[in-house]
C-alpha positions in Angstrom: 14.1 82.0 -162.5 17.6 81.7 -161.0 20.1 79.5 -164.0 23.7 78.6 -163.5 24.7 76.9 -166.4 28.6 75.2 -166.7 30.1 74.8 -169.7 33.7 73.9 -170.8 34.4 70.3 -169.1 35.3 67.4 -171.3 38.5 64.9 -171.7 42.0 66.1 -171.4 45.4 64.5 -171.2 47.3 65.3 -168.5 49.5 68.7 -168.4 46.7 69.6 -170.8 44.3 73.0 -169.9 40.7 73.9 -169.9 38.7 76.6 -169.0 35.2 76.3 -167.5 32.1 78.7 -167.8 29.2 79.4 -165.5 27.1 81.8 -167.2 24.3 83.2 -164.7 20.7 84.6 -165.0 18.0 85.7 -162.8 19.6 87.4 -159.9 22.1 90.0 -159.4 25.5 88.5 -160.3 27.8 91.3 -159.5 26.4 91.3 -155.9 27.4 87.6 -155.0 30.3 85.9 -154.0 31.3 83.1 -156.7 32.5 79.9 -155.8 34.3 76.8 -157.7 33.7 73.1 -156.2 33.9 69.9 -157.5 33.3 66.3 -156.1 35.0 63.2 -157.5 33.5 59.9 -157.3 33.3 58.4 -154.1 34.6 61.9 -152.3 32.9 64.7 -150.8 32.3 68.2 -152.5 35.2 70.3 -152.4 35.8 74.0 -152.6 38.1 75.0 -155.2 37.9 78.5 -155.8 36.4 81.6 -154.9 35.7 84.9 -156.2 34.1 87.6 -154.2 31.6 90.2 -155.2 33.6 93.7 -154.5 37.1 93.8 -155.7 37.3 89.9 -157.3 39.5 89.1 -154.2 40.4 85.2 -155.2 40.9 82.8 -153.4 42.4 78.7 -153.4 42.2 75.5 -152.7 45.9 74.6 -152.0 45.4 71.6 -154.3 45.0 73.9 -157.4 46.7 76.7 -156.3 49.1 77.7 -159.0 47.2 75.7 -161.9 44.1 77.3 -161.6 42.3 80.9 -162.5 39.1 82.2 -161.3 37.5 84.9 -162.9 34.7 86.8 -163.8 32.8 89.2 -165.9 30.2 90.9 -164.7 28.8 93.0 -167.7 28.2 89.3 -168.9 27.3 87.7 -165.8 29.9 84.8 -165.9 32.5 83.5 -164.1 35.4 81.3 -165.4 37.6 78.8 -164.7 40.7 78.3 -166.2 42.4 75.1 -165.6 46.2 74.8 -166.7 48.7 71.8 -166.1 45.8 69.3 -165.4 46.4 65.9 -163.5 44.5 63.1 -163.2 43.4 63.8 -159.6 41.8 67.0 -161.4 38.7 64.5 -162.5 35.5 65.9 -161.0 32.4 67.3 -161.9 32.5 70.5 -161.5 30.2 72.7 -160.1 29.5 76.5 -159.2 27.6 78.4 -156.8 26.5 81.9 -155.9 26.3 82.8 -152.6 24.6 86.0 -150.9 23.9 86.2 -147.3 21.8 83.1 -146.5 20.9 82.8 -150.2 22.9 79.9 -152.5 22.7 78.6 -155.9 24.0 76.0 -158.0 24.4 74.7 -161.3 24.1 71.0 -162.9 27.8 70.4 -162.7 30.4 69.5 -165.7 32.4 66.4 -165.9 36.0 67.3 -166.2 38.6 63.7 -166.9 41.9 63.9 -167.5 43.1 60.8 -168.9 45.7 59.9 -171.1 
């Protein structure tokens, strides 16, 4: 069955890094576009990054743009995250997605907090 299972969140101080991990399984990974969101409490879900299937062509949330790497690696059918100079607004759970066509999955999410 389809899994997309985050990894990497936890508490950071702020200016602090992190790098998130969304290791896949049960579909093709190399042939879907790759996406970052997260949602804060009280907000809506919000696209963060994306990574597309041909070429990883990246792209960014204006927000993070800068601060943040998306990446992946198909021979081990993850993508990444890497999350430098980390502010408070940065808190979410983060989640991501694979997208094909009409087809969409997503993981359980990981709680990122930055907090001094």
């Amino acid at each position: 069955q389809v899994q997309l299972v985050e990894s990497g969140g936890g508490l950071v101080q702020p200016g602090g890094s992190l790098r998130l991990s969304c290791a896949a399984s049960g579909f093709t990974f190399s042939s879907y576009t790759m996406r970052w969101y997260r949602q804060a409490p009280g907000k809506e879900r919000e696209l963060v990054a994306v990574i597309s299937s041909i070429n990883s062509v990246t792209n960014y949330a204006d927000s993070v743009k800068g601060r943040f790497t998306i990446s992946r690696d198909n021979a081990k059918n993850t993508m990444y995250l890497q999350m430098n100079s980390l502010k408070p607004e940065d808190t979410a759970v983060y989640y991501c997605s694979a997208v094909r066509g009409l087809s969409a999955y997503w993981g359980q999410g990981t709680q990122v907090t930055v907090s001094s």
